[in-house]
C-alpha positions in Angstrom: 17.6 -7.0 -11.6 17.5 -3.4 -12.3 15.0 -0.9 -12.4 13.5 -1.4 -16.1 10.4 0.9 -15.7 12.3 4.0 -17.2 13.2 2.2 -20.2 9.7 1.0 -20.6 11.4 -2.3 -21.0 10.7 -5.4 -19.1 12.2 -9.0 -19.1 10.6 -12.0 -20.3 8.1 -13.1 -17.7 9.3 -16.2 -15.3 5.5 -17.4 -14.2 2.1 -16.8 -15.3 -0.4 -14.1 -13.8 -2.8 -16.8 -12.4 0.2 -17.7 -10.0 0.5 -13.8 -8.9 -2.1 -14.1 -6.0 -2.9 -17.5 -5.0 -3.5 -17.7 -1.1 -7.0 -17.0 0.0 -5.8 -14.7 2.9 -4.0 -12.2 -0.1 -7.3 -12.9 -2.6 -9.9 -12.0 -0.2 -7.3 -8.8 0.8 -7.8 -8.1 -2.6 -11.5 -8.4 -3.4 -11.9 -6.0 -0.5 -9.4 -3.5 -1.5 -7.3 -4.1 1.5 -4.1 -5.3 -1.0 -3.2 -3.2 -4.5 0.3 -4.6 -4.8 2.4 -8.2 -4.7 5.9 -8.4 -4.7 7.2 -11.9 -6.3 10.7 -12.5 -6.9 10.1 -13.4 -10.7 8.0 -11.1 -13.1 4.3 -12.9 -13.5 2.5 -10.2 -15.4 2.4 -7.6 -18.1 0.9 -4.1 -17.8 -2.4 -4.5 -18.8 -3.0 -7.7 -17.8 -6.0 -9.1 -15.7 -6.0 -10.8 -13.1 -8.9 -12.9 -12.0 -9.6 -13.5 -8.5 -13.5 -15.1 -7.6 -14.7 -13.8 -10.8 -14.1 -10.6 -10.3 -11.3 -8.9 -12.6 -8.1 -6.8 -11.8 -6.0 -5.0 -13.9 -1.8 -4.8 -13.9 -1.5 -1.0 -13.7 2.6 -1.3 -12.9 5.3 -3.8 -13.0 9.0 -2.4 -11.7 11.9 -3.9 -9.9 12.3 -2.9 -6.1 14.8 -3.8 -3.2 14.0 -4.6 0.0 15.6 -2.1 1.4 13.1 0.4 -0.5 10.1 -1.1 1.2 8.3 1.7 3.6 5.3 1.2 5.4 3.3 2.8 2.5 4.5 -0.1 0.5 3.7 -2.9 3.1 -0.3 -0.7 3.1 -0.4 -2.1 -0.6 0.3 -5.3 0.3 -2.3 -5.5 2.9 -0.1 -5.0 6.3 0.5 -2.1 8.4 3.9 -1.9 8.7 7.1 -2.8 6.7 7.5 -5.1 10.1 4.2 -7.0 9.9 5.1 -7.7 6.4 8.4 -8.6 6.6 7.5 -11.6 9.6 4.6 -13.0 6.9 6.9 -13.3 4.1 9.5 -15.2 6.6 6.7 -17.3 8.0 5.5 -18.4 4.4 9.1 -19.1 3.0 11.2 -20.6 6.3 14.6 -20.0 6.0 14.9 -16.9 3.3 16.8 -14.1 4.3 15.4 -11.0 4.4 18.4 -9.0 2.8 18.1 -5.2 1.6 19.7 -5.8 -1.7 17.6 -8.4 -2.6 15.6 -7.4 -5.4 11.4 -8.2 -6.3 9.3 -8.0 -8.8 6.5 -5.2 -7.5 3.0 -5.7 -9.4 0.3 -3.1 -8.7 -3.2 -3.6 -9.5 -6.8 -2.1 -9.6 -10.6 -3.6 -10.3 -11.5 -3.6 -13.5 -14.7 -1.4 -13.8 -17.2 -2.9 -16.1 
């Protein structure tokens, strides 16, 4: 994967958005504003997109391609952790056996609430 936000141009999506944030830990980090970002290693969403979560609605603001190594602790905020650290050990508890390799590359989708 490369970084495709320049171009404005985006690969054809691998999964759907209703797949982006499915574990009720992540959805109620969510509803409460405590997560604005998911990392996946496929592409589920398009800018502009919503995301529905409990009936309340979320919009795709960004989609872009990001290493591992990239992450900071700002980044791991968005995802609802404190530190790069904290997130790194919930990924690796949820998916035994991955490797945690700087080069690999994710899928980064930030989100907002949709204000009616």
């Amino acid at each position: 994967m490369s970084n495709h936000e320049e171009l404005n141009t985006l690969p054809p999506k691998t999964c759907t958005i209703e797949r982006l944030v499915t574990m009720p830990e992540d959805v109620n980090k969510v509803i409460e504003g405590r997560k604005t970002a998911t990392r996946r290693n496929g592409r589920y969403a398009d800018v502009g997109e919503i995301m529905v979560l409990n009936d309340k609605k979320f919009i795709v603001n960004r989609v872009y391609s990001q290493s591992l190594g990239e992450l900071t602790d700002e980044h791991a905020r968005q995802e609802g952790y404190g530190t790069v650290e904290e997130y790194k050990q919930s990924i690796l508890s949820i998916h035994p056996g991955m490797p945690w390799l700087p080069q690999m590359r994710v899928w980064v989708h930030e989100f907002s609430p949709v204000i009616d």
